[in-house]
N, C-alpha and C positions, 0 to 999 in steps of 0.2 A: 504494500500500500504506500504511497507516497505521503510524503510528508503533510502536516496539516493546511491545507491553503494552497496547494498549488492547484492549478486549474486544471481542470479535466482535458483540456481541451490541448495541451503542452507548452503554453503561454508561462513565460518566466512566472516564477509566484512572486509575490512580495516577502520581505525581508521576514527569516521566521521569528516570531513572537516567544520571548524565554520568562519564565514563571514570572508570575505578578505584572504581565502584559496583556493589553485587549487590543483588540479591534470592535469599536461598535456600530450596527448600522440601525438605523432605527427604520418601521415597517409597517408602521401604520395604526395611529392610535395605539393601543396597548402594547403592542408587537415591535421586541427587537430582536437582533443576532447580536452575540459574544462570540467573536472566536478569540482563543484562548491560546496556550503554547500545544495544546494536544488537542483539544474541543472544540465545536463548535455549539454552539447553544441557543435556542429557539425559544424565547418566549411568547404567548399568546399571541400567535399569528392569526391571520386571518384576513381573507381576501375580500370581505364584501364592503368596507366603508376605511378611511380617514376623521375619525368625527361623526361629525356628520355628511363628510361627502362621499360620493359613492365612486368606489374604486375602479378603473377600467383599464384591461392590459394595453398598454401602447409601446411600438418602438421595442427596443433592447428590456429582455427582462432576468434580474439576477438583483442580488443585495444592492447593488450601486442606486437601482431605483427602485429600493422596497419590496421584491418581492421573492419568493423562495424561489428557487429551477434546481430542482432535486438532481437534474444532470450536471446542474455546473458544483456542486459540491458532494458530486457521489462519493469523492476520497477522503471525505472527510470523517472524523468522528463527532457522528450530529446528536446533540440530548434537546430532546423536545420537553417543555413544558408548558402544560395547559394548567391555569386556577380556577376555570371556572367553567358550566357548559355554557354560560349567556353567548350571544351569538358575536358579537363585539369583542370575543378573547378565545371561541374553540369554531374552529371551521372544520371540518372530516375529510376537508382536501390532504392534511397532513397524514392520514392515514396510507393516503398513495406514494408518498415517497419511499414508504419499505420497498416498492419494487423497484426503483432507481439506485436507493443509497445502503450499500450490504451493511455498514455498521450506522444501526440508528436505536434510538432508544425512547419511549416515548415516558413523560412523571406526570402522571393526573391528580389533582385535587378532590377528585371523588371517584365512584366507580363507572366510568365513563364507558365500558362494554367489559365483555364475557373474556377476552383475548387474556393467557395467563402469561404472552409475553411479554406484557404493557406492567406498569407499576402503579399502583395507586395507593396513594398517602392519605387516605381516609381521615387518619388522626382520631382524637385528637393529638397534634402536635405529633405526626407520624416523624421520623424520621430512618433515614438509608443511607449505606454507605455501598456505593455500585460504581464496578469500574472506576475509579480515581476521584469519583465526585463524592463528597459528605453532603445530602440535601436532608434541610430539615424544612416541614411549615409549623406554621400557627394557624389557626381555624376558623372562620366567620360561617353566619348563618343568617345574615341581615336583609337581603335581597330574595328568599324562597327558594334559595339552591345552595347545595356545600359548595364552602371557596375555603381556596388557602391563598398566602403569602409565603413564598420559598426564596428561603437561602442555600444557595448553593456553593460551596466550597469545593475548587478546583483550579488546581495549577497556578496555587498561591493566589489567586483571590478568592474574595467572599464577594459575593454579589445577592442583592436583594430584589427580590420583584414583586410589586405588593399585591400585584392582583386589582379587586376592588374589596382588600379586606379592612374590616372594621369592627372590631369587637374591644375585648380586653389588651388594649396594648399596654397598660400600664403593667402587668403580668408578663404577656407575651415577649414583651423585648427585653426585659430580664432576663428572661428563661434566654433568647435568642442570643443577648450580650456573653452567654457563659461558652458559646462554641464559638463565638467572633469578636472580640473586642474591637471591632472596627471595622467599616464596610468599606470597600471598596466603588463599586459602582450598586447604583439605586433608582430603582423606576417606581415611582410612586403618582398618586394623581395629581394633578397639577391646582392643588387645591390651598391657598394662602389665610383662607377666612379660617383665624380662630376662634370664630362664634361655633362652630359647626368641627364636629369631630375628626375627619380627616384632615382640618387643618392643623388641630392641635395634635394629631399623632404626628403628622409630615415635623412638627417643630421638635418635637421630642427626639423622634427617630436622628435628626439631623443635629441633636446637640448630645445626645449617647453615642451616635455609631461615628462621627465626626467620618462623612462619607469624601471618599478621594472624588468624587464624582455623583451629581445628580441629575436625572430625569425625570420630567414633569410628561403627563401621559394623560391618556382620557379624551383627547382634543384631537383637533387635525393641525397637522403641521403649521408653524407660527402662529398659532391662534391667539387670541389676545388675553385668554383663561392661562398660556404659558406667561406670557411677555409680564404679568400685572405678577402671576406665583415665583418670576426671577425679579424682578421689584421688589417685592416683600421679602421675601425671606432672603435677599441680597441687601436689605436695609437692617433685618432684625437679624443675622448671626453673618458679619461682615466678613467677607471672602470665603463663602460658602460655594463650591464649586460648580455652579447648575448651567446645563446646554440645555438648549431649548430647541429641538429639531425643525428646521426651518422647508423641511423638503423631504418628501419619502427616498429614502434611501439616503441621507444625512448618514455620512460618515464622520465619528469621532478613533481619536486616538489615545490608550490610557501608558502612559509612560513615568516609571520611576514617579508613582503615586500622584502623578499630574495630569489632568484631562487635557484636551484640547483638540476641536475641528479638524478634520480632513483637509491639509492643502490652504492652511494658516499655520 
């Protein structure tokens, strides 16, 4: 198998990535890619909207613009994770990639089918340690369906994905602070109002886990729910690291604990 990142296709890969390096591409609304020094990593994708705008293939399609092509990364080693079945974070197109990508893996937040090759983190607070990753969630039930929030631990980072989770975090990220003292990158919603509960866990989360990196999510690319939640919390915990995906397929760069844009 070749190495993590080179393209399918024999195109030079780019420069390989050595522990506690990312590459991120963000993917639409909830949905981004981590590739990692060995991983690639799938959160909540899904092909039917940005937001609220609705998604349509045009042109060239792979990570660069948002979307998966199970061919351009069949050499990779891909972990899929879904938190939720709402339609806006699990689409069942990702079940068709097993027959493009020989090494894939899929982590569910609830019991998302019968298949016993898939994993499902019921919880509460299930945690796995599979192939190189330590993934742990915490557990909501707010919305009429099981969700989780997963941390995953792999190739020296920690990265978090909140899902649309909303319960006990004043518990939950304690229990989470004992396997990570520190996040690396964080996809959370892009929510600043601390009247309202997801805004007060986003300030918490960001003054316990002091994240190398954060993402605001929920929205479609540069929405103006991102621009006002890097305002705020760029005024209340001052040099707080946060990108705000301005285009599907927004590539970022996480290097020696520093974020930073694709090609800035």
């Amino acid at each position: 198998m070749a190495a993590v990142g080179q393209p399918a296709g024999g195109q030079p890969a780019a420069p390989a990535l050595q522990a506690g390096e990312a590459t991120i591409w963000y993917l639409g609304h909830c949905g981004f890619a981590v590739r990692t020094a060995k991983h690639l990593l799938i959160f909540d994708y899904q092909e039917r909207r940005d937001g609220p705008q609705p998604r349509t293939r045009g042109g060239a399609v792979g990570l660069d613009t948002g979307w998966v092509d199970p061919a351009a990364v069949a050499r990779d080693t891909v972990r899929v994770f879904v938190s939720h079945s709402h339609e806006d974070h699990f689409d069942p197109v990702i079940f068709g990639w097993r027959e493009r990508i020989p090494d894939i893996a899929y982590y569910f937040g609830w019991k998302a089918a019968d298949d016993p090759a898939n994993h499902y983190l019921v919880g509460p607070r299930a945690a796995l340690a599979d192939d190189g990753l330590e993934i742990l969630t915490i557990n909501s039930h707010h919305s009429g369906v099981p969700e989780v929030a997963f941390l995953a631990k792999v190739d020296g980072l920690a990265v978090y994905h909140n899902g649309d989770y909303r319960m006990d975090y004043k518990a939950d990220f304690p229990y989470l602070q004992k396997h990570a003292a520190r996040f690396d990158l964080v996809f959370v919603l892009g929510v600043s109002d601390e009247s309202i509960q997801y805004g007060q866990q986003n300030r918490e989360l960001f003054e316990r886990f002091t994240p190398g990196a954060v993402f605001p999510m929920h929205a479609e690319a540069g929405a103006r729910m991102y621009l006002e939640f890097e305002a705020a919390f760029g005024a209340r915990i001052p040099g707080l690291p946060i990108m705000v995906p301005e285009k599907l397929g927004d590539r970022f760069e996480y290097r020696d604990g520093r974020i930073s844009r694709s090609g800035t």
